[in-house]
C-alpha positions as CSV (number, residue, x, y, z in Angstrom):
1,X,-4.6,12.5,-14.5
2,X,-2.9,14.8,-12.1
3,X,0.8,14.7,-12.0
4,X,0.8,14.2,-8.2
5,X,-1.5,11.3,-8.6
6,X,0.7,10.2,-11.6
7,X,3.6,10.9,-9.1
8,X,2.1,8.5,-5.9
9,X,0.5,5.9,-8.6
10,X,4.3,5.9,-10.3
11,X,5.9,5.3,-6.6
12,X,3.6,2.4,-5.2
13,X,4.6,0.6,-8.7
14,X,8.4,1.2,-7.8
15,X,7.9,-0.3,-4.3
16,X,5.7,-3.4,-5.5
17,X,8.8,-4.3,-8.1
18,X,11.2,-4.1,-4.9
19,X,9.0,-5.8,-2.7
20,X,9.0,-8.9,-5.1
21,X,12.6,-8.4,-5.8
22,X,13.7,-8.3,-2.0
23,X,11.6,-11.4,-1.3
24,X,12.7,-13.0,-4.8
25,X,16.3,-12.4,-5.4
26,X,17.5,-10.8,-2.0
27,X,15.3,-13.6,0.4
28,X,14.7,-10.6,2.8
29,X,10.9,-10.9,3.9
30,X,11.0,-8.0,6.4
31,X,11.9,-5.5,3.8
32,X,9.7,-6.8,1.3
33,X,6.8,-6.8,3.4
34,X,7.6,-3.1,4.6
35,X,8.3,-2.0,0.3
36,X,4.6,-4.0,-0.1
37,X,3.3,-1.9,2.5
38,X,4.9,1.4,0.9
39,X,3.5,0.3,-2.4
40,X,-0.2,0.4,-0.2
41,X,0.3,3.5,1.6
42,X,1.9,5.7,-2.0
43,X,-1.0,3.9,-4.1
44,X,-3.6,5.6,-1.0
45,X,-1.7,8.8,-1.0
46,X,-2.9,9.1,-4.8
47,X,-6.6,8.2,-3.8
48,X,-6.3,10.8,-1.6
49,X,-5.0,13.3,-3.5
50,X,-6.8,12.5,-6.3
51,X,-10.4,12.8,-4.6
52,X,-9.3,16.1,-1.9
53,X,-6.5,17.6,-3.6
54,X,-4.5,16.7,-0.5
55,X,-0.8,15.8,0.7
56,X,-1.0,13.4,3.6
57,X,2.4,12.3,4.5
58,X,1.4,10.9,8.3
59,X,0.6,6.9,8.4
60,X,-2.2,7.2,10.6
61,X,-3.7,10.3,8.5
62,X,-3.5,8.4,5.3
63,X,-5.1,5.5,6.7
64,X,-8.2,6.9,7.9
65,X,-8.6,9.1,4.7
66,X,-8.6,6.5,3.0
67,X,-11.4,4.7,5.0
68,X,-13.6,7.9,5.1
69,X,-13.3,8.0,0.8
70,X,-13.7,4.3,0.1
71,X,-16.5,3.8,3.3
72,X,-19.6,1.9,1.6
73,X,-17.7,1.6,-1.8
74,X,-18.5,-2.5,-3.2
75,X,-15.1,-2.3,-5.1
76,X,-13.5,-2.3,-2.0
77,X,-13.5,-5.4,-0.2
78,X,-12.8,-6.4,3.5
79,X,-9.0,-7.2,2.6
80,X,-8.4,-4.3,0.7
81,X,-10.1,-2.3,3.5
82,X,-7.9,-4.1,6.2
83,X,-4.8,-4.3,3.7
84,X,-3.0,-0.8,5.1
85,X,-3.5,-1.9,8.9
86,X,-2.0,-5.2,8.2
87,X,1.0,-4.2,6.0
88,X,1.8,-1.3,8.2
89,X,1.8,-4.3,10.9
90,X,5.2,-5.8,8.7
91,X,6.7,-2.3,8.5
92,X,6.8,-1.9,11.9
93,X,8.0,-5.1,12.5
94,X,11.2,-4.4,10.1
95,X,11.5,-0.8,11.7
96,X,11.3,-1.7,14.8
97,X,11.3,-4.9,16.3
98,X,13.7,-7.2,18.3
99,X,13.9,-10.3,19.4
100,X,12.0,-13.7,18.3
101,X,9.0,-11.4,17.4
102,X,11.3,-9.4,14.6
103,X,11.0,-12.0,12.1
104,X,8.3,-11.9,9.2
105,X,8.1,-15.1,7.3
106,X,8.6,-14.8,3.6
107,X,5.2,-17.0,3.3
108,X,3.5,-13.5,5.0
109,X,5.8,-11.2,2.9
110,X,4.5,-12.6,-0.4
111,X,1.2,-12.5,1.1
112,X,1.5,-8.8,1.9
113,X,2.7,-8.2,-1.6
114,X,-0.4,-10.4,-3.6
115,X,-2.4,-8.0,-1.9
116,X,-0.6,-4.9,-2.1
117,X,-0.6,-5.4,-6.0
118,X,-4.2,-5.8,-5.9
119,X,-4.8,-2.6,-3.6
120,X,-2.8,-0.7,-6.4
121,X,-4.2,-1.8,-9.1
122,X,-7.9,-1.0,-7.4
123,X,-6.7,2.4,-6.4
124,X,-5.5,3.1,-10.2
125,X,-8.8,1.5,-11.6
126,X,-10.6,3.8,-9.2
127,X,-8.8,7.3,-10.3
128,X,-9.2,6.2,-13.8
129,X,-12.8,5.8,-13.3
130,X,-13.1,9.2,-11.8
131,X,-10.9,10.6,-14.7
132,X,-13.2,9.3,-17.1
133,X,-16.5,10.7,-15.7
């Protein structure tokens, strides 16, 4: 494995274990569900780099890579595929937001964290399988 991808894949495990901490022990949803979208968006980055040899550090860039490599794949399933739009949703929300809207329940968070363990664990399963061919 490349050390960068080592290096992303190493980072998205780091955020998953604060995600579940801030939401466990700390009772802070909003920056759980923004570490469980970091843990997403590092976990991508490897894909990416990985598949093109690539550094792509923009959200928006990172996203759509990721569509284009995974497009037509069957181990990546419609939540998977929609798992970066919707956790990117929370971290804006505890960037960002005001108000009565600012709030993200911990019920979401720890959805947004079931899933963003999954999404790492497919992107590692789908290096390693590159790695072994």
């Amino acid at each position: 494995m490349k050390p960068e991808v080592a290096a992303f894949l190493a980072k998205s495990r780091e955020f998953l274990e604060k995600a579940q901490g801030l939401l466990d022990a700390h009772h802070w949803p909003d920056e759980a569900g923004r570490a469980a979208y970091l843990a997403g968006f590092h976990a991508a980055q490897a894909l990416i780099f990985d598949k093109v040899g690539r550094v792509l550090k923009r959200h928006s860039g990172v996203k759509a890579e990721f569509h284009r490599l995974v497009r037509g794949d069957p181990r990546i399933d419609d939540e998977l595929r929609a798992f970066l739009g919707f956790a990117y949703s929370l971290k804006a929300i505890a960037d960002y937001e005001t108000g009565p809207g600012s709030l993200i329940s911990p019920e979401l968070a720890a959805e947004a964290i079931t899933i963003s363990k999954r999404f790492v664990a497919t992107m590692a399963e789908l290096i390693e399988d590159a790695t072994m061919r």
